[in-house]
N, C-alpha and C positions, 0 to 999 in steps of 0.2 A: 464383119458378119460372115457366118459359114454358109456356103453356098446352097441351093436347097436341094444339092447330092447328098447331104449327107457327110459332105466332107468338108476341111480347111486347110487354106493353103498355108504353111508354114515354110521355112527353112528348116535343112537338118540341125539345127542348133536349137533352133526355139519348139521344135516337135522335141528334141531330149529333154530341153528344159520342162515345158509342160507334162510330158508323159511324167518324171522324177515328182514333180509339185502332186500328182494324183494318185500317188503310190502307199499307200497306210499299213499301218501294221498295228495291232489290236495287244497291247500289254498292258498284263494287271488290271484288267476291264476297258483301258483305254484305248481310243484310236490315236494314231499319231503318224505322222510320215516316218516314211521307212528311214528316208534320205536325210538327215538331222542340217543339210547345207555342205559347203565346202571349202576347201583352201584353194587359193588360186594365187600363181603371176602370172599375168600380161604379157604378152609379148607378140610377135608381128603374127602368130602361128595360131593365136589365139582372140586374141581382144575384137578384133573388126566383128567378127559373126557371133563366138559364144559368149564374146564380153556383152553383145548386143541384148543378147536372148536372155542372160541371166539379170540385165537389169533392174528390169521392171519386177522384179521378184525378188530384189533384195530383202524387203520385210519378211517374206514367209519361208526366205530359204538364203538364209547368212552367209554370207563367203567370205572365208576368212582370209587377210594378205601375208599367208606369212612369210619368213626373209629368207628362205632356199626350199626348192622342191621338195630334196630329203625329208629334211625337218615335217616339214607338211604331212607326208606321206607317214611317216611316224604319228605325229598326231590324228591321221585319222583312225592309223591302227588302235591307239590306244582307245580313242573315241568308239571304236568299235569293241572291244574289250570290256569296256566299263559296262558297255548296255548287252553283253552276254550273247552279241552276232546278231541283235535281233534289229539293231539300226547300222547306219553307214551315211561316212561321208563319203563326196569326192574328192581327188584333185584334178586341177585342169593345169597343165605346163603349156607352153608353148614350143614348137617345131624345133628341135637341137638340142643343145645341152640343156635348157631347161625340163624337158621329157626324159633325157638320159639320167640327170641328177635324181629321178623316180625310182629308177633300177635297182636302188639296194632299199629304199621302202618297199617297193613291191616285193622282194626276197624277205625282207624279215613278214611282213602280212602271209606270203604263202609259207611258210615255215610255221607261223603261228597258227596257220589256216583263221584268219581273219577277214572278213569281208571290207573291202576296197575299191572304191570304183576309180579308175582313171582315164583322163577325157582329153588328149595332149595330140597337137597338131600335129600335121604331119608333111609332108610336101605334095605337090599339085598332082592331082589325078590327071592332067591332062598335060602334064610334064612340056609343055608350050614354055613355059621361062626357064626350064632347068639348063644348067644349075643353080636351085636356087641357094641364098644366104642358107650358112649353117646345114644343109644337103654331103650326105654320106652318099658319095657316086661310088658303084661298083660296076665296073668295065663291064661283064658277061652280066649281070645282072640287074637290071633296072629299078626291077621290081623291089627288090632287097632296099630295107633302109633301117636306120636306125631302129623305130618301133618294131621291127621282127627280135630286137634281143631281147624284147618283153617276154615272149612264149613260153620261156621256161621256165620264168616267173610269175604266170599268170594262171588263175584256174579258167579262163577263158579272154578269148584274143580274137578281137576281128576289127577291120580295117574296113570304114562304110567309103563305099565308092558310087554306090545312088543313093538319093534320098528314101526312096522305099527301102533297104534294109533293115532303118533304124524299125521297123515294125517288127522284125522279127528280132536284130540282135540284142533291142533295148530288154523286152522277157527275159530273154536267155541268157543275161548276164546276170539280171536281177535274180533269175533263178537258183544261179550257181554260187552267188553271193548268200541266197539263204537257204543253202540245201546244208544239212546238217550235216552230211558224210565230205561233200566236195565244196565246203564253204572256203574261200580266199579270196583273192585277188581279181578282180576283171578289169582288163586293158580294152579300150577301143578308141584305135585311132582314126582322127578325124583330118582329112586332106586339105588346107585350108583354102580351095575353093569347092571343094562341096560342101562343106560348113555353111556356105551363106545360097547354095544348091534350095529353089523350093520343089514342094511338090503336095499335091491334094491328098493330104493324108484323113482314114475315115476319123471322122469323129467320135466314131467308137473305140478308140485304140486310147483317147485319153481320160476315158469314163475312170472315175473314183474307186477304186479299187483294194478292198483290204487283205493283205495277206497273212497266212498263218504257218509257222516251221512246222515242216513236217515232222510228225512222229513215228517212229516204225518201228511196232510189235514186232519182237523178237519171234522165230521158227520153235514150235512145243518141242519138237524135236533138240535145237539144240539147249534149250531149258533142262531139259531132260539131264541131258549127259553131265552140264555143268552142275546139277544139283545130284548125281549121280556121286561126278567126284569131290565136291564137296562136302558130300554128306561122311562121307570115309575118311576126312581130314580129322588130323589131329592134333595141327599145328596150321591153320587158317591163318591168312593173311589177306587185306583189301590191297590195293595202291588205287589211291582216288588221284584222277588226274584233275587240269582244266577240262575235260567233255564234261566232268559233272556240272560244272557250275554252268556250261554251257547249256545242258539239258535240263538246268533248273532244278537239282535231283539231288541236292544235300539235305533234304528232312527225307529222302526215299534213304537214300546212305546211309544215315543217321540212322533210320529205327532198324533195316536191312541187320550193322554192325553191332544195334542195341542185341536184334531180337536172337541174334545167336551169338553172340559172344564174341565178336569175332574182333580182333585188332586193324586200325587204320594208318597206314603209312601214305606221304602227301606227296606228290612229286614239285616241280619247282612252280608249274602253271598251277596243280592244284593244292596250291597253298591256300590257306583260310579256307577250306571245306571244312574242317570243325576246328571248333572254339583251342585253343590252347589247355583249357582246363578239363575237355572231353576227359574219362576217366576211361575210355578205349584208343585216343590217338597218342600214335608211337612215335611221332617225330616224323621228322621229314627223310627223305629215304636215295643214299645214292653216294654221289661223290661230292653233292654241296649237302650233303644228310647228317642225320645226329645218329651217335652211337647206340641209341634205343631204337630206333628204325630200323637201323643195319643189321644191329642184332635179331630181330624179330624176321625180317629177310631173308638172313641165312639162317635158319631156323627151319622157318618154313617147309610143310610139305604139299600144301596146294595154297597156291596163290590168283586171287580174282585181279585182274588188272581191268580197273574204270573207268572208263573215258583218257585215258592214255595213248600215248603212240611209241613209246618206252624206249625214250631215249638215250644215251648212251648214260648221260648222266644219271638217270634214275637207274639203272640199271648194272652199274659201275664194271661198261663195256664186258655187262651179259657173267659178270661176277656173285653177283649180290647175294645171286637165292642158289640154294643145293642144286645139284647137278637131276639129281632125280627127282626134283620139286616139277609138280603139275602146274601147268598155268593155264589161265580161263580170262580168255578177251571178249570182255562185253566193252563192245565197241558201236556206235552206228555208222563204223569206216568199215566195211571188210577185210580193206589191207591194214589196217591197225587191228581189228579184231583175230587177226589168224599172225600176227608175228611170231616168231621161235614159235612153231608150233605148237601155238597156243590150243586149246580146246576153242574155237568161235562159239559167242553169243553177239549176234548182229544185231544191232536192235538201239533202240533210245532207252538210256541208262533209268528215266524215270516213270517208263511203264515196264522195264523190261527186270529191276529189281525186287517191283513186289510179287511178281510173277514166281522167280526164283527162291524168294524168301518161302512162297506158297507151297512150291516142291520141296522146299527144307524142309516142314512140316515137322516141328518135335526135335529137330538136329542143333544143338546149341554145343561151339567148341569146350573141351575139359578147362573146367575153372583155374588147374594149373596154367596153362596156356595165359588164360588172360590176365593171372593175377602176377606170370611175370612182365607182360606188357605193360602193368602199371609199376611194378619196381622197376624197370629200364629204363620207361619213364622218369621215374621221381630223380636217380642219379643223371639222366641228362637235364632234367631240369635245376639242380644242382649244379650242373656244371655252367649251365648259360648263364644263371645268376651271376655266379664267380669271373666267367669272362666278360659280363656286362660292367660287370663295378667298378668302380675308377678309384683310386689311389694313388697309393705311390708308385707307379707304375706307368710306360707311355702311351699317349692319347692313341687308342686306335678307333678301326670303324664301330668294332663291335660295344665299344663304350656308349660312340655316337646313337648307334641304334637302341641302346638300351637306355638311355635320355630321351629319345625321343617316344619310344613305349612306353614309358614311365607317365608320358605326359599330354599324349593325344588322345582326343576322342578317341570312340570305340569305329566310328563310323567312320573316320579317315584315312586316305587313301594313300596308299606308301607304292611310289615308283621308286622302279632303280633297273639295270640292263647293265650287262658285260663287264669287264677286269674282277676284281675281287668282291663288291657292294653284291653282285647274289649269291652268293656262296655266303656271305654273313649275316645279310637278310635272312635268307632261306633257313639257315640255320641258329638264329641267336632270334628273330622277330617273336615273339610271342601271341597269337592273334586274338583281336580283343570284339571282332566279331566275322560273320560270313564275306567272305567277297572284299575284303578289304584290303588283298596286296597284288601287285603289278610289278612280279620280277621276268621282265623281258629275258628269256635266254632261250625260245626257241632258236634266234638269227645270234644269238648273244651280240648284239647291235650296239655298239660307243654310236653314244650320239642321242638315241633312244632318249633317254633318261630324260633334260628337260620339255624337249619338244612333244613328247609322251604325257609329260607331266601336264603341257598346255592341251592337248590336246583328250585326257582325262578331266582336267578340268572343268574344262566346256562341257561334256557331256555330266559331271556332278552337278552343276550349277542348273541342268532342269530336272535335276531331281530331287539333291538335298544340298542348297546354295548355302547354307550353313556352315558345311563343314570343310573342312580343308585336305587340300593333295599335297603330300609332303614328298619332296625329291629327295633318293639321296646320291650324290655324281660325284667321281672321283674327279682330279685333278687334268686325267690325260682325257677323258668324253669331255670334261668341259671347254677345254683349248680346243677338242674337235666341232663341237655346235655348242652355241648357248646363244645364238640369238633369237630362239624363243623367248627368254628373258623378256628381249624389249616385245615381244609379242602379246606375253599376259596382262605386260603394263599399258600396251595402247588399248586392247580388248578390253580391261579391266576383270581378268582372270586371275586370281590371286593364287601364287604358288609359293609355298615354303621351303628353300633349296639348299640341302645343305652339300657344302662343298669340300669334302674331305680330300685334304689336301696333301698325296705321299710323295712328290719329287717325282711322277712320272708314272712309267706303269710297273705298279709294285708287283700285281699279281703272276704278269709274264715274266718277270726278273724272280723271284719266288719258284716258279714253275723251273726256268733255267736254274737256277742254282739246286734244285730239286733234284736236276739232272744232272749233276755233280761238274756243272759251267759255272767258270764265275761271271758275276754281270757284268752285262758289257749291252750298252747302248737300248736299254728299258726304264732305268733312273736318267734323270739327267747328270748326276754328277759322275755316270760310268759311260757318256758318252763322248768318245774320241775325237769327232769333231766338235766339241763343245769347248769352248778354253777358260770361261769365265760363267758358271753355271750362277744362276741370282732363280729368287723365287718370284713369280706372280703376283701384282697387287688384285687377286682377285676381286678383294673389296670395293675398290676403284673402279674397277672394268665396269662391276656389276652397277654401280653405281651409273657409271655413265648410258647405262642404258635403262634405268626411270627408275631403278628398284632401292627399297633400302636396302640396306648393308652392313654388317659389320663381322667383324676379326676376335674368334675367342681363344682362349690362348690353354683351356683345357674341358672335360666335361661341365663343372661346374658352370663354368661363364655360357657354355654353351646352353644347360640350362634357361637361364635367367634370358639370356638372345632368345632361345624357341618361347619361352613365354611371350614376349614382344613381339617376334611375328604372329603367331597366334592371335594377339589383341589388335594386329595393324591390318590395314582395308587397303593393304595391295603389298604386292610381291615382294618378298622379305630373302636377302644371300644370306647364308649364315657359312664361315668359313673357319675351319679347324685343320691346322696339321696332324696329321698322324706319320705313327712310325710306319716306314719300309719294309722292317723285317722283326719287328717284336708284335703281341699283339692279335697275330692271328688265329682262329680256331684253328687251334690244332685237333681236336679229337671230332671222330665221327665220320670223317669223309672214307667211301670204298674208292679203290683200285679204279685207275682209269687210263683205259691205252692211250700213248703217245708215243708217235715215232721216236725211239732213239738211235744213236749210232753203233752198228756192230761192230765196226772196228774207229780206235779214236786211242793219238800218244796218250792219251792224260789216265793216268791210271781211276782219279773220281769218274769220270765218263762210264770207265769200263766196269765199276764197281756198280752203276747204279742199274748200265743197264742190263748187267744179271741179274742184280734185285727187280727189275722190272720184270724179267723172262722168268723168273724163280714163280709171282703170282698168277700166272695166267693158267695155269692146270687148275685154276680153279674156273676157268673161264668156258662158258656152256657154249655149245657146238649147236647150233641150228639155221633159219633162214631171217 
């Protein structure tokens, strides 16, 4: 019983706990906790105090066990993804390397700007047993430990050393988790004895509470100028990123693109912003981009750039669009909205487009413009047909992906992250409706892919438990993590994984031989210390960790395998070789800086990287 101040005594673990279980957030009419639960291990740095506090709360707030921090830390990214920032899980590590193993999930979340909480031990505030097990001692500094490498992965970071802080930094993390402009990652580490530290906290701090993402109307002023140089375009272009989908603002986009004519190019986060058969989107745009995008790009003489941060990839390292093209950042980041001196519109995409549309007033791009936007189109859409089909010809990704569009729902959800699977994605997927693709390449993260996929899952399953998250994971992310696997199979989270299998990493052996190197040590069979290269039973693996399984030996089988998972009630490997070096889109990708060497014996070296230095005079000079 709470005392009759007003207050209750709690521990700092079970005050986090309770304030997180009182925390709601109002979508689609609904209330619902902000917090969706967590993934947790155990360990001496954690379990005694917040294993305590989180127990009795197992029903209303799930924590998930999964089998490395990483992977965790992935999954809740994705979990955050799916539901558009508007929920989040935690994780909780224990003190050492279990909190360390957090460090490259927290870099891909801040990269993504995805909301993250992490709640990972830390060593004694009153450093009485130091040093303790698993304790990073620095000689001049005491203070310093392990959780300080978080900071420059975190969109906020604090370390509770009384039980009264959690009053103030529990808010302020929550805040920064769902602030639209500074949404990421939040780190707070907890010392593991003040975890089990009480103190008379008010009873008002854990009142039921619902929160709402802020929206923030853009300045008329800079509506103004943007629909100024808009209006005087002649060759308009959109780039919709992920902030749209984020801002809920693809029917604003959509009539925006309708109402004046205007062409939509997607970046790689804002994939599925419109349907594949829009008869205004131009493909996807960049260096994983289609030839009708790029076209339409370097075209361009003013371009609105949408909820983007424009990165090097959509922008094919600041190549893509004319040098004298205008560009317009409606952004609700400042620092996104003003890149390469862009014209800023700061503001949330889905009040701050009809607003602009309202300044257009009468201004609809010349019908020439759009009506080559749809022939650009029809020849890239020609083209991915042709790359998808399978014949006589060898098994690549792009076959796989066009097998599997062929045959998924519209509402199903397609993960994939880093080597070559977004770059084919990106460019060969066809979208069959809004919101339904997950290609991690903010962190370009190996690894991502199934532990993403589990952790998408989860969050599909309270929305539309129907339909299915289809992985698709190269051979080298899979040897990197996949014991998500046994994660979806104990949860009973059904995932469908397909496991294109090229002999290692094709895409950075590709990329080197690009660069006129032969390959050397990104296959297995070009690597030197290897003497007896053999393949992977990955059928087997997967198998032994709860899932079914099997081996097809080209599209077609692979076919007839995705019908099967599809009809099966738990996690289904489906595995296919593909070629190393046939196979891949070749057309549609822009220029994209990579270091090469100025001086090098091998005459291909020196050949390519002129050709490298040859396209950069097309490369725009700004901030």
């Amino acid at each position: 019983m709470a005392p009759s101040d007003g207050t209750i005594r709690l521990t700092v673990a079970q005050a986090i706990t309770r304030y997180l279980l009182n925390q709601y957030i109002e979508i689609d009419g609904t209330e619902m906790r902000i917090c969706g639960g967590g993934f947790g291990i155990f360990g001496h740095g954690n379990v005694p105090c917040l294993g305590e506090a989180l127990y009795p709360h197992h029903a209303e707030m799930p924590l998930y066990r999964g089998q490395n921090e990483q992977s965790m830390g992935f999954a809740a990214a994705a979990y955050a993804k799916y539901h558009l920032r508007r929920r989040f899980m935690f994780c909780t590590a224990s003190a050492g390397p279990g909190t360390a193993n957090l460090l490259t999930a927290a870099a891909l979340a801040h990269a993504n700007r995805l909301p993250m909480l992490m709640l990972c031990g830390d060593t004694f505030l009153t450093r009485l047993p130091d040093p303790v097990l698993q304790q990073l001692e620095h000689f001049g500094n005491p203070a310093l430990g392990l959780n300080d490498a978080f900071k420059p992965v975190s969109r906020f970071w604090d370390r509770i050393t009384h039980p009264a802080q959690v009053i103030q930094s529990l808010p302020a993390a929550l805040a920064t988790m769902l602030d639209p402009a500074d949404c990421g990652p939040a780190f707070i580490g907890l010392p593991q004895d003040v975890q089990g530290w009480a103190w008379d906290y008010p009873e008002s701090f854990f009142a039921r509470r619902v929160h709402r993402i802020r929206r923030q109307t853009p300045d008329a002023a800079e509506i103004a100028d943007a629909a100024a140089a808009l209006g005087r375009a002649e060759r308009p272009m959109i780039i919709a990123g992920g902030g749209v989908q984020y801002a809920q603002a693809v029917a604003e986009l959509t009539a925006f693109a309708e109402a004046h004519g205007i062409p939509v190019v997607e970046t790689i986060a804002g994939r599925a912003n419109l349907l594949a058969t829009h008869p205004l989107n131009a493909g996807p745009i960049g260096v994983t981009g289609s030839e009708s995008g790029n076209a339409i790009a370097e075209a361009a003489d003013v371009v609105l750039a949408v909820g983007t941060r424009l990165q090097d990839f959509t922008t094919g390292s600041w190549t893509a669009f004319a040098k004298d093209a205008r560009l317009i950042g409606l952004n609700v980041g400042r620092h996104d909205a003003m890149k390469h001196l862009s014209l800023p519109v700061v503001g949330d995409a889905k009040l701050a487009l009809p607003l602009l549309g309202a300044a257009l007033d009468g201004y609809r791009a010349p019908q020439g413009w759009t009506d080559r936007t749809r022939s650009e189109r029809a020849e890239w859409d020609a083209y991915v047909a042709q790359n998808v089909s399978h014949g006589n010809r060898p098994n690549s990704y792009a076959q796989a992906i066009g097998v599997v569009n062929d045959l998924c729902h519209p509402r199903d959800r397609v993960v994939t992250a880093a080597g070559g699977l977004p770059a084919e994605v990106t460019a060969n997927w066809r979208t069959l409706d809004i919101g339904t693709v997950d290609v991690e390449f903010g962190f370009s993260c190996m690894g991502y892919e199934i532990a993403g996929g589990w952790g998408a899952r989860i969050a599909q399953s309270e929305v539309e438990p129907e339909r299915d998250t289809i992985v698709f994971v190269g051979d080298g992310s899979y040897l990197l993590m996949n014991s998500d696997i046994y994660s979806s199979v104990l949860t009973q989270k059904k995932l469908i994984v397909l496991v294109l299998d090229n002999g290692g990493f094709a895409v950075i052996n590709k990329l080197q031989n690009n660069t006129g190197q032969p390959s050397f040590n990104n296959l297995i069979a070009d690597c030197p210390t290897v003497d007896a290269p053999f393949a992977v039973d990955f059928e087997s693996h997967a198998r032994a960790m709860g899932a079914d399984a099997e081996t097809v030996a080209n599209p077609a089988e692979l076919a007839d395998a995705f019908r099967r998972a599809q009809a099966a009630d738990k996690t289904t490997v489906i595995v296919m070789q593909v070629d190393a070096y046939e196979g891949w889109t070749t057309k549609g990708g822009a220029w994209w800086e990579v270091g090469t060497p100025h001086v090098s014996d091998s005459d291909a070296v020196r050949e390519k990287h002129r050709a490298t230095e040859a396209a950069r005079i097309r490369q725009r000079q700004g901030v």
